[in-house]
Steps between C-alpha positions, in 0.01 A plus 500: 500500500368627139733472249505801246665419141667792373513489156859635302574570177814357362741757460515514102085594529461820579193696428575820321211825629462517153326149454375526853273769364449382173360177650333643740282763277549186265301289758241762633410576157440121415339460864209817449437374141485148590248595760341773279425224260371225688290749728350660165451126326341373782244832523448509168432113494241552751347819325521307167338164653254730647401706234497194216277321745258798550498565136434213391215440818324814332537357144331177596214679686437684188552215262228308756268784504494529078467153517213473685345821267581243162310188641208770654519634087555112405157377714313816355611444124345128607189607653469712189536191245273335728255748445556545072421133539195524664358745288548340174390186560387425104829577363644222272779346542718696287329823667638392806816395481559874269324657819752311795816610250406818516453470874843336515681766304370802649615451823805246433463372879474112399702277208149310421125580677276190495090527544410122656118437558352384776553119408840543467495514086728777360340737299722745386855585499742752399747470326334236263817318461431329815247303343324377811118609418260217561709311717453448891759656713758269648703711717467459863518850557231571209251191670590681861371854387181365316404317796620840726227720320745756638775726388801325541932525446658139492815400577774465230505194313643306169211471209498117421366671116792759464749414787508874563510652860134653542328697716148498453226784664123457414228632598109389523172547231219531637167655281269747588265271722834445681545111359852342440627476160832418543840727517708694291839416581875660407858361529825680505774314360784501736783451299367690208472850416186588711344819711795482783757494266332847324469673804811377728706383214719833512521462849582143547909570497660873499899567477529461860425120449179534724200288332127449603318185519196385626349199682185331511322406812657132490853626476553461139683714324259702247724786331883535491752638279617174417233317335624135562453577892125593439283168671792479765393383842602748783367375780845405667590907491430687835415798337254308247326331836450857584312613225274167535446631784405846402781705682670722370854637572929491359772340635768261312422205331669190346460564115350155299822533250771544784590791701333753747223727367373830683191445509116729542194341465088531529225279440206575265217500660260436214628190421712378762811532308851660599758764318832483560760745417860379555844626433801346529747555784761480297377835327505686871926332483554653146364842623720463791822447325419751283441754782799379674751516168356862438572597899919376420490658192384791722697461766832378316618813395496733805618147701834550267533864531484465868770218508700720229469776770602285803820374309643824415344640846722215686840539248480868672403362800808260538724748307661650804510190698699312208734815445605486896502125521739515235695807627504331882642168292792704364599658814822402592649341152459805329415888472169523568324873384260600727113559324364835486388690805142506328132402693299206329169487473506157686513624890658141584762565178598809649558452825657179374717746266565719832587276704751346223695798458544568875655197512684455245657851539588366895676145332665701220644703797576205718651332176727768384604542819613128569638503148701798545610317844577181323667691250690720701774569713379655804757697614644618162193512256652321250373159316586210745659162365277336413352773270799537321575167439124460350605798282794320327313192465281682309747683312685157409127350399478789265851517369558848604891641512593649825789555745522453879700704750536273831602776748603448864667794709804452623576435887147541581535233853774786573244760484238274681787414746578847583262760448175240571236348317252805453786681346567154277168545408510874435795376287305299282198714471739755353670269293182424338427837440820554319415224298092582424682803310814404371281233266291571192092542606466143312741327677396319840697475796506273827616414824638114454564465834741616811701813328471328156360673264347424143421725153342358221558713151284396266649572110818583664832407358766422728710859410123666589479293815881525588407917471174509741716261723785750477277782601345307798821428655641901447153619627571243825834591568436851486199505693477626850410206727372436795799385684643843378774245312559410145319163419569371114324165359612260268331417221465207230352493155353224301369524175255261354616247192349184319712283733336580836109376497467553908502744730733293785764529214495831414457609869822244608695733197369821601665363899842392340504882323443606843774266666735642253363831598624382848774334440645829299490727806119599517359816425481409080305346213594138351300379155461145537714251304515083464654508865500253759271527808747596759477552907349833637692718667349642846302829402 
């Protein structure tokens, strides 16, 4: 069979409604923020992934598209050299190199335009400082576009003169009956200040950390922020691959200085090149901690007044059920007042409340009444016994002077004997009666047992007691009885001193009074002296 474990809590953890509630609110506020946050970080992750990646998609298709407008502008400004050339063929020298640094300057596109003739021989070049006129090109990429006799874009390389990262562009010369004279060529310096750093400098990084960069056809890197990454081979990057291929698209990429880049992209069609427009991920993480730290500190404050709210809400919640918890745990060892007959607000309070005060009304009832029985004599109405003798302990524990009258009526088996027990018992009920009113309203009397009877006289001297005990036997002897005979009673008195500290020894005095009482002829009053116990005589 299945085996169910029941667990307990030991019985010194209890868990108060109070904290019940408290923890509960406590945990379902924790739960629905907890889940509040991570459902609204993971949306707004998406959204922000999402919208960085379309964002920056739509920069690099505009960043392609201007490209490919500057190298249209770029070929035209060269076409347009081309054709200055042509037409002023009889320059001199100094003519013409004036006339390409005017070209060069008025459109800024290129860091240096070179016019090469058709045997390879430059001619001209601007800026001067270059100081290549008269000399035969030696670049591979010069050699490859005189022999091209078409407009051409190399690849990036190193100049063995300058050991700067060029890009050259040239374009072909041809004269008016159409024959080849050569090119006119221009380079952008890579690393330098140049055209792309004019137009897309501004845009290359923004406050977001995004940055633009470019790549050649080959993979290399051509423009970046960072200018010691410029010349960088790419080819290993997906995304790069991609734009080789001339597709276009976003998604995440591996950034070439560590980390994950969000990533939109387009090739330039004009050139075969590729923009890039990245931003970090770690800016979409920023923007989410920031969103989520501005949702607690939203969220904080009506989170505490609710928990504020719950606490007192649950302290009057549990009010009632702590005030008759402790009310039922007082029951019994002491008075216990009864709360107001007054409706809470609480339906299970109240009827709790109800239902309370129906009961305890029934056990204060059922209580009184056994402690009026235990308490009692039952046939007389006086204290029993064992109530008196509580009485005097408590009277000895708090040093309080008193007297006792030890009373038993005289002959009673006689009257028993004769007459019958009912009329015995009439005897004593009026016997007690005599006694209720022959005592002060302060004083307590009892039945100690048989026809022995007891009076305690609290503050009473022994003359006071020997007068109330005077009156009680008078009041008895001329009473009408039952039997329709005199009955007297005998009675002892006992006054409390330093030297007696129990109740047995003051009762065993107060019952040597009384033998005296007996022994004198019945039917008087004997104060208790330093006498011997002595034999009882028969009642």
């Amino acid at each position: 069979m299945p085996v169910i474990h029941r667990f307990k809590l030991s019985p010194g953890k209890k868990i108060g409604l109070t904290a019940l509630l408290t923890g509960l609110v406590s945990l379902s506020i924790v739960l629905t923020v907890t889940i509040l946050l991570v459902a609204s970080y993971q949306s707004k992750k998406k959204s922000l992934i999402d919208t960085t990646l379309t964002l920056n998609y739509s920069s690099a298709s505009k960043m392609s598209q201007m490209i490919n407008s500057l190298f249209i502008s770029m070929r035209s400004s060269l076409r347009y050299s081309a054709s200055v050339v042509i037409d002023h063929p009889s320059q001199t020298q100094k003519e013409a190199d004036e006339h390409l640094d005017i070209l060069r300057k008025s459109s800024n596109y290129f860091n240096s335009l070179t016019v090469v003739d058709e045997n390879g021989i430059i001619r001209t070049v601007s800026p001067a400082s270059i100081g290549t006129v008269g000399q035969h090109i030696i670049t591979k990429e010069g050699n490859y576009a005189l022999e091209l006799k078409k407009p051409y874009i190399s690849l990036p390389y190193i100049s063995a003169r300058s050991n700067r990262h060029i890009l050259f562009m040239s374009e072909p010369i041809y004269d008016k009956e159409g024959k080849y004279r050569g090119f006119i060529g221009g380079t952008i310096y890579l690393q330098e200040h140049n055209i792309m750093n004019m137009i897309f400098g501004s845009a290359a990084t923004d406050t977001t950390g995004s940055s633009f960069s470019i790549v050649g056809s080959n993979g290399q890197l051509l423009f970046h922020p960072d200018e010691q990454l410029i010349g960088k081979d790419l080819k290993s990057n997906p995304v790069v691959r991609k734009l080789m291929a001339g597709r276009s698209g976003h998604e995440q990429m591996a950034s070439i200085q560590g980390g994950q880049l969000l990533a939109g992209y387009a090739p330039v069609a004009e050139n075969g090149w590729g923009v890039m427009v990245t931003s970090p991920i770690e800016f979409v993480y920023n923007e989410l901690h920031s969103q989520v730290r501005l949702m607690l500190v939203y969220l904080l404050p009506p989170s505490l007044l609710l928990l504020l709210i719950v606490i007192k809400l649950a302290h009057t919640l549990a009010r009632p059920f702590v005030q008759l918890a402790d009310l039922m745990s007082k029951m019994g060892s002491e008075k216990v007042e009864l709360p107001q007959n007054r409706h809470h607000w609480n339906r299970e309070a109240d009827l709790l409340t109800k239902a309370f005060r129906n009961a305890a009304k029934k056990i204060k009832r059922k209580t009184d009444r056994l402690t009026h029985e235990a308490t009692t004599d039952a046939l007389t109405g006086l204290a029993n016994r064992r109530s008196v003798e509580n009485l005097l302990q408590q009277w000895l524990r708090e040093n309080k002077s008193f007297s006792i009258l030890l009373l038993d009526i005289d002959r009673f088996k006689h009257v028993n004997d004769t007459f019958g027990h009912p009329v015995g018992d009439e005897v004593l009920k009026l016997f007690a009666q005599i006694m209720t009113t022959s005592v002060r309203k302060s004083d307590v009397c009892g039945r100690f047992g048989g026809e022995e009877f007891i009076a305690l006289l609290g503050g009473a001297s022994s003359e006071d007691a020997f007068s109330i005990a005077e009156k009680i036997r008078c009041s008895m002897e001329n009473s009408v009885t039952p039997t329709g005979q005199t009955i007297t009673v005998s009675i002892g008195i006992v006054s409390s001193t330093r030297q007696l500290h129990s109740v047995p020894a003051l009762i065993e005095l107060a019952d040597q009074a009384l033998y005296q009482a007996k022994q004198s002829g019945r039917n008087r009053v004997v104060v208790a002296q330093t006498a011997q116990p002595k034999n009882r005589l028969d009642s």
